[in-house]
C-alpha positions as CSV (number, residue, x, y, z in Angstrom):
1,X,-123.6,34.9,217.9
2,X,-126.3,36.8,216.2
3,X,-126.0,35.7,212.3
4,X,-126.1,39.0,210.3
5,X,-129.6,38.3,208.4
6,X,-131.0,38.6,212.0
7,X,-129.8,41.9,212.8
8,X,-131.9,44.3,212.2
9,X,-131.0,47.1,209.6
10,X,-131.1,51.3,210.6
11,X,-133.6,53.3,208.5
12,X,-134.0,56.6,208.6
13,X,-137.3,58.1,206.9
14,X,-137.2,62.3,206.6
15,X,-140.3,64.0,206.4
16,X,-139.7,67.9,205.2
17,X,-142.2,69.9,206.8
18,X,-144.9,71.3,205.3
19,X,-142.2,71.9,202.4
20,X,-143.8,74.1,199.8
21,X,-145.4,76.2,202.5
22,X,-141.9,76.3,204.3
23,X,-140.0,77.5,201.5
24,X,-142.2,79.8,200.5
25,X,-142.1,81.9,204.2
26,X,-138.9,81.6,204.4
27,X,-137.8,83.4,201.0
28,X,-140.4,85.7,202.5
29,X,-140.6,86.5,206.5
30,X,-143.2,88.6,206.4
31,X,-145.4,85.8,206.0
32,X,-144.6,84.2,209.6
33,X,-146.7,83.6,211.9
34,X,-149.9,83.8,209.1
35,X,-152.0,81.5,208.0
36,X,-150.0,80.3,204.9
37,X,-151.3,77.7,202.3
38,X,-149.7,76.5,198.8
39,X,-152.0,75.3,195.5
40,X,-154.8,76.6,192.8
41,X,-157.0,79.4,193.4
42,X,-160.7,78.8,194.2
43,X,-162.2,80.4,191.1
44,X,-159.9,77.7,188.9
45,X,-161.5,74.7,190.9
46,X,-158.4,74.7,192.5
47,X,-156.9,72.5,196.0
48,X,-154.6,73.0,198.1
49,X,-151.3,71.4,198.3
50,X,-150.0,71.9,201.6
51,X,-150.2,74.5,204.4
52,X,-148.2,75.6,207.6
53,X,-149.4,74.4,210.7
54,X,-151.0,78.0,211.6
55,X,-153.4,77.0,208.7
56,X,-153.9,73.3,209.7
57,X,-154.7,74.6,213.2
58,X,-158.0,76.5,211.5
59,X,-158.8,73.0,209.6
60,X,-157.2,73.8,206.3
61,X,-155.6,70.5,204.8
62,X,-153.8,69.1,202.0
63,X,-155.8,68.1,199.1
64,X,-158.9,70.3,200.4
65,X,-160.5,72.4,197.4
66,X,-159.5,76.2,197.8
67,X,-162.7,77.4,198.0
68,X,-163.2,75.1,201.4
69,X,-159.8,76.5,203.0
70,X,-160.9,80.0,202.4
71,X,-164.7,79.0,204.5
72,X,-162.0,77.8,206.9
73,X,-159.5,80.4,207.3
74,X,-160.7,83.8,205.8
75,X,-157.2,85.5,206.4
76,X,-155.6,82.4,204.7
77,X,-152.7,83.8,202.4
78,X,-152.8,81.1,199.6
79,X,-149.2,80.9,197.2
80,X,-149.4,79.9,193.8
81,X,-147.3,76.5,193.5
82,X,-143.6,77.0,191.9
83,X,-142.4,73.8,191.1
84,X,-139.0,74.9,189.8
85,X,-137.9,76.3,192.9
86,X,-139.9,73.5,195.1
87,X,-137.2,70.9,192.6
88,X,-134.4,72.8,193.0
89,X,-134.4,72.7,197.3
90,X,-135.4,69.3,196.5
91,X,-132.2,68.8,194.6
92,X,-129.7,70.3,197.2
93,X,-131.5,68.2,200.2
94,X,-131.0,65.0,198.1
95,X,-127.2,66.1,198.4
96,X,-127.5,65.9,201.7
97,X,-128.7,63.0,202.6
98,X,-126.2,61.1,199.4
99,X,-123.0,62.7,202.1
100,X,-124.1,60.0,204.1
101,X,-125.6,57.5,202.1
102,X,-125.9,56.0,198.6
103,X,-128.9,53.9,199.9
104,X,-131.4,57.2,199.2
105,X,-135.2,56.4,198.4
106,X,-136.8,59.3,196.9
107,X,-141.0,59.2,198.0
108,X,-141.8,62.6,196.5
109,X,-139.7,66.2,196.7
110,X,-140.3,66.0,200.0
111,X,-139.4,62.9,202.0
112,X,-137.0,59.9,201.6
113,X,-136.0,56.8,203.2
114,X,-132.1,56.3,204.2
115,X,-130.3,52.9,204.6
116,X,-127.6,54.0,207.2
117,X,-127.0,50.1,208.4
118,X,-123.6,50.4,206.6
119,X,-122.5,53.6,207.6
120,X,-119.7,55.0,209.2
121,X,-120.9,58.5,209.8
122,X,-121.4,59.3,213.4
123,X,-120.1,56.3,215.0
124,X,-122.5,54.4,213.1
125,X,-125.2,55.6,214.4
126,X,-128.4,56.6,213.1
127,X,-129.6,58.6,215.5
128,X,-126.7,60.8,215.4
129,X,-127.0,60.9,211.7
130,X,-130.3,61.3,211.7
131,X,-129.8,64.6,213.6
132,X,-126.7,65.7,211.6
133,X,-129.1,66.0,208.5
134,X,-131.4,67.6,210.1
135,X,-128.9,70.2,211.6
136,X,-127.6,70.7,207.6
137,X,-130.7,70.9,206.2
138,X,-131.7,73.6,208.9
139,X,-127.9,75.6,208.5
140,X,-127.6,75.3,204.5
141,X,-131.8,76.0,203.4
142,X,-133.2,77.2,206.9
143,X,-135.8,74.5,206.4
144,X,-137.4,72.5,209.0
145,X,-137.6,68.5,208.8
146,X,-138.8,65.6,210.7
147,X,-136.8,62.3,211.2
148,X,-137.8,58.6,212.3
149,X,-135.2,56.0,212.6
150,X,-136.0,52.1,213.1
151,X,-135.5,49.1,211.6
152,X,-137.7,48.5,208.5
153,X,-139.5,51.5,206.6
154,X,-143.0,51.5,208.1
155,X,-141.5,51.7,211.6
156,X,-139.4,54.9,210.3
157,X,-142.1,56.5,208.8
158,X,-144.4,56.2,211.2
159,X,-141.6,57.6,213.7
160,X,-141.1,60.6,212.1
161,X,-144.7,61.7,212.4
162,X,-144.4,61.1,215.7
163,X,-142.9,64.4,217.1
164,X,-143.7,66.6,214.2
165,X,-143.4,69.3,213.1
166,X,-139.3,69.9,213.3
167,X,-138.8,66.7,215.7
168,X,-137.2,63.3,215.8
169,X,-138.2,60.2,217.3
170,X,-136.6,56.7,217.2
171,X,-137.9,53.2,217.9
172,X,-135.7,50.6,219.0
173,X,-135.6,47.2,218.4
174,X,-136.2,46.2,221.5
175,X,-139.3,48.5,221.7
176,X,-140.9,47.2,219.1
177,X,-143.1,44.9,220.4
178,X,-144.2,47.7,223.0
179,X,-144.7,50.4,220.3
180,X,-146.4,48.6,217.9
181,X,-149.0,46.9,220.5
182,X,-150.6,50.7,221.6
183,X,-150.3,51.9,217.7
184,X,-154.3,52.7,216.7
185,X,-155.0,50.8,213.3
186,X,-155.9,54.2,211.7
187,X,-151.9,54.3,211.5
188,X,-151.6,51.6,209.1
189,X,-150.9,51.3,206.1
190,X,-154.4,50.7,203.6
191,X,-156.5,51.7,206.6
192,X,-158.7,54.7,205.5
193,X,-162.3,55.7,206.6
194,X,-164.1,52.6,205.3
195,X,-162.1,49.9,206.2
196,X,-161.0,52.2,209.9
197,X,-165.3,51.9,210.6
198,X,-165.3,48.4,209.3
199,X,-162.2,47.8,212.3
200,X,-163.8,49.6,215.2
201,X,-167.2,48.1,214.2
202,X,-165.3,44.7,215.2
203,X,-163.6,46.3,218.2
204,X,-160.3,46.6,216.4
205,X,-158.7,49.6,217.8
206,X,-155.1,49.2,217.9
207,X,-152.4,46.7,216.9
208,X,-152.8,44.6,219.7
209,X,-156.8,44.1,219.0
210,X,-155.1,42.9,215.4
211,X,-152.8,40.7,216.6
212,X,-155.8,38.4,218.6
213,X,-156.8,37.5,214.3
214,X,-155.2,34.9,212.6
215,X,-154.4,35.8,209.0
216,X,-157.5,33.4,207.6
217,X,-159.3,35.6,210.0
218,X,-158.0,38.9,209.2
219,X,-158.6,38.2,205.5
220,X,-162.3,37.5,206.2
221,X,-162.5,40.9,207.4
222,X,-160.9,43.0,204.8
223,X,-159.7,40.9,201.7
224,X,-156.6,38.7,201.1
225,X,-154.4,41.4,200.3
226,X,-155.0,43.9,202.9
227,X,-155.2,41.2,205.4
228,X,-151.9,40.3,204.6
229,X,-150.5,43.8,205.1
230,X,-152.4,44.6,207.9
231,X,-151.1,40.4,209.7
232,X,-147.6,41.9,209.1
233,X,-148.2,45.3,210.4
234,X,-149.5,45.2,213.7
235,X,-146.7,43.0,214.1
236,X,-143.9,45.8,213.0
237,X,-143.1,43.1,210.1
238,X,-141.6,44.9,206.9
239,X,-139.1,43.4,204.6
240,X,-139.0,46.1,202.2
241,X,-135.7,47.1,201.0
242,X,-134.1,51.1,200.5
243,X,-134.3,51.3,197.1
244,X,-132.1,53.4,195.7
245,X,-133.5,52.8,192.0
246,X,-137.1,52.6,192.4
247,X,-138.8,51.7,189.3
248,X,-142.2,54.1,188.1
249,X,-144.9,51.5,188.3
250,X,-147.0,53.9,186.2
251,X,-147.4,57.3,184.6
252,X,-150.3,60.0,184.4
253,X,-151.6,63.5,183.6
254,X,-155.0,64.8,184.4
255,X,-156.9,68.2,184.2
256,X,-158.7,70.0,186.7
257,X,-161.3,72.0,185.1
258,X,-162.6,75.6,186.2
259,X,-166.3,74.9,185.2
260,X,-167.7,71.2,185.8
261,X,-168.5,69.1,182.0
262,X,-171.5,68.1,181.5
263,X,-171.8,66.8,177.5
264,X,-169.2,63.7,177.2
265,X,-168.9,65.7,174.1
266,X,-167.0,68.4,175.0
267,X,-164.2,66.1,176.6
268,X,-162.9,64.8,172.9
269,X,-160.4,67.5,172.6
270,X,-159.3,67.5,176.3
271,X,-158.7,63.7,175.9
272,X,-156.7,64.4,172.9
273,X,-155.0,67.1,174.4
274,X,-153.9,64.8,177.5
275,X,-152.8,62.6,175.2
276,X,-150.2,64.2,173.4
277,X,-149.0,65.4,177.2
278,X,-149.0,62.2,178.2
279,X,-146.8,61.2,175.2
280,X,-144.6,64.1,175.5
281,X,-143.8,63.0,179.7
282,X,-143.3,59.2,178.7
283,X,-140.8,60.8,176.3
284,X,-139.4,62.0,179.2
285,X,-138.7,60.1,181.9
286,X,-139.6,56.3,180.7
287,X,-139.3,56.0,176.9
288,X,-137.7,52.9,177.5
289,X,-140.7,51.2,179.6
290,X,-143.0,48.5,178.3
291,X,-146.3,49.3,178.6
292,X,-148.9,47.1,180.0
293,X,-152.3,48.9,180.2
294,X,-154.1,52.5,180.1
295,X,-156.4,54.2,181.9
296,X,-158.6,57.2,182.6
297,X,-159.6,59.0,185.4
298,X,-162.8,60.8,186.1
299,X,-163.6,62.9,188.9
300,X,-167.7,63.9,189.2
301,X,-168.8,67.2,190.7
302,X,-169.8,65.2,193.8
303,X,-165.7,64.1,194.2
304,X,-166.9,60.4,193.4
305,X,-163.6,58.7,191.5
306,X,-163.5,56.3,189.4
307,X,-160.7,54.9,186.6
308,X,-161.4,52.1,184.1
309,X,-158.5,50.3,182.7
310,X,-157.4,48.5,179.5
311,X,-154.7,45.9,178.5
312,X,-152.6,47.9,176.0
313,X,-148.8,47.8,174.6
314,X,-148.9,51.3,173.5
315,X,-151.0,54.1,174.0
316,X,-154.2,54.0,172.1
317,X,-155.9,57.0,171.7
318,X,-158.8,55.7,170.6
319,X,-159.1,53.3,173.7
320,X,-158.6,56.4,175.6
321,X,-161.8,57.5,174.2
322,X,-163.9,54.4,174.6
323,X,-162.6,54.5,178.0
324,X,-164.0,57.5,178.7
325,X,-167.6,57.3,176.9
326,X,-167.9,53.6,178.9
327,X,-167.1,55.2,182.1
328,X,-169.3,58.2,181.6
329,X,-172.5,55.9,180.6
330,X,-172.5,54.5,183.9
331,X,-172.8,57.7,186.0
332,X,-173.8,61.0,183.7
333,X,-172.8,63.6,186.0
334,X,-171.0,66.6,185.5
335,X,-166.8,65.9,185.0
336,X,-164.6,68.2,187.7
337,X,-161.2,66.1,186.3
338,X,-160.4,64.1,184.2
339,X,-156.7,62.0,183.5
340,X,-155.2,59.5,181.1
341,X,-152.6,56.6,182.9
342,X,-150.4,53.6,182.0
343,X,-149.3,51.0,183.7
344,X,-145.7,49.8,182.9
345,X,-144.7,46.0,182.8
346,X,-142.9,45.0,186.0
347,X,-139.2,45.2,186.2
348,X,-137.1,42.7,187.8
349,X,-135.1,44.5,190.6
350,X,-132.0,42.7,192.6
351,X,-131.8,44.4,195.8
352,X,-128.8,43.6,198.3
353,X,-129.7,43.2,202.2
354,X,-126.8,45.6,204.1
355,X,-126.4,44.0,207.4
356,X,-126.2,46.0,211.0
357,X,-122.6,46.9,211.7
358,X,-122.5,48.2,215.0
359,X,-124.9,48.1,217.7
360,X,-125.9,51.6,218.0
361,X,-128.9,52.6,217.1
């Protein structure tokens, strides 16, 4: 008999697609089938914060300046962001997917991982529940989302990517092993452009290239820490737990400015004008957080980022500043953004493991 620590657990990760986009052409049909594109406007340095897949198929992507989605798609019909209503659908979908679960991890407005091990919804199955909220998402906000199911949180989330947009696609335990061995290593997890070169420069092109490494070997290649993610990846290892009451590991507002900076002078009243904003959102949602360091953020006109960091209880505005004029000293290029952080001290968090009740999957 299979002791319950062993079993594996049923996670659901939903994926709303292309969300602001979404909502935005449906509170207006006369927008489908068009390019469509949520964020800034070009002439306010602005980016874009997602699109419909009629844009993406012209090359227009999230995070991409304006200006460079319009050189893509000239008929691109850009939205400015409304973040009250985006919250609001945000809110009601939460509902949802709390009629099935109390294990709910927010990511952002627009995705969430599910614990369904315990439930008794659908036959306990979370498949089947993974397509119920889909189907009441779709007949209560007419808005499309994605689902993965499996049994740890990578697995899910890379599953639901996997037949987007508006699909489903699960990953058994038992097919695992199989999965994971064909998955390219530009899937993982802390595997962008540099360290995705450094891999194929080695001949490491999917999971099962990876798995040949021993950790001490792995490390070598990329650093302790990644090499330690990456060992348990391209095995499908992930231990992580739903949870429900994830703690902020940090806090931040920044600036994007219409017209780059070039005299470190001129930034003194945007710092202190991001400082009393950053005050005012601690105020808000983690006046009750120890503070263990600040930071800025600096964005040159050539996209290079950089942050420098301080130990700090409190926020310093005066270290905010030194920050900043140390940080500038080394480069001395025109500022595009600029931000102010903190990191808060570490919480201790008890999370419960929710053993597999049934067999289905």
């Amino acid at each position: 008999m299979i002791s319950s620590e062993n079993r594996p657990r049923k996670i659901i990760h939903i994926d709303m697609d292309c969300f602001y986009a979404a909502i935005e052409i449906r509170d207006n049909p006369s927008l489908t089938n068009k390019p469509v594109a949520v964020g800034g406007p070009s002439h306010r340095r602005g980016v874009i914060c997602t699109c419909n897949y009629i844009a993406r198929q012209y090359g227009v992507r999230s995070a991409m300046p304006t200006s460079q989605a319009y050189q893509q798609c000239d008929e691109l019909i850009l939205l400015p962001v409304n973040m009250p209503k985006y919250k609001q659908v945000a809110k009601r979908i939460q509902e949802i997917f709390h009629e099935f679960t109390d294990l709910v991890e927010p990511l952002a407005l627009d995705e969430a991982y599910l614990d369904v091990t315990d439930s008794a919804y659908c036959r306990g199955s979370a498949t089947l529940i993974a397509q119920e909220i889909r189907r009441q998402i779709w007949e209560r906000e007419k808005l499309p989302a994605s689902a993965g199911i499996a049994s740890n949180k990578f697995l899910a989330k890379i599953a639901s990517g996997w037949n987007k947009p508006n699909g489903l696609f699960v990953i058994l335990p038992q097919e695992i092993s199989t999965f994971i061995q064909a998955l390219p290593v530009t899937e993982l997890y802390g595997v962008g452009k540099v360290n995705a070169e450094k891999l194929h420069r080695l001949n490491l092109l999917t999971c099962a290239d990876l798995q040949k490494l021993s950790l001490l070997e792995l490390s070598n290649q990329v650093g302790k820490k990644l090499g330690q993610r990456l060992y348990e990846q391209c095995r499908g290892i992930d231990s992580r737990c739903v949870e429900p009451n994830r703690i902020r590991k940090s806090l931040s507002v920044e600036q994007t400015f219409s017209k780059d900076i070039s005299h470190i002078q001129a930034c003194s009243s945007i710092i202190n004008a991001l400082h009393d904003k950053l005050l005012q959102r601690i105020q808000e949602v983690a006046s009750c957080r120890d503070i263990k360091s600040q930071y800025v953020k600096i964005k040159f006109n050539d996209f290079k980022l950089i942050t420098a960091e301080v130990a700090s209880n409190e926020v310093n505005l005066d270290k905010y500043h030194v920050l900043l004029c140390e940080s500038y000293a080394q480069q001395e290029k025109p500022i595009r953004l600029l931000g102010l952080g903190i990191h808060f001290q570490a919480e201790k968090q008890h999370t419960q493991f929710i053993p597999i009740q049934q067999t289905l999957f």
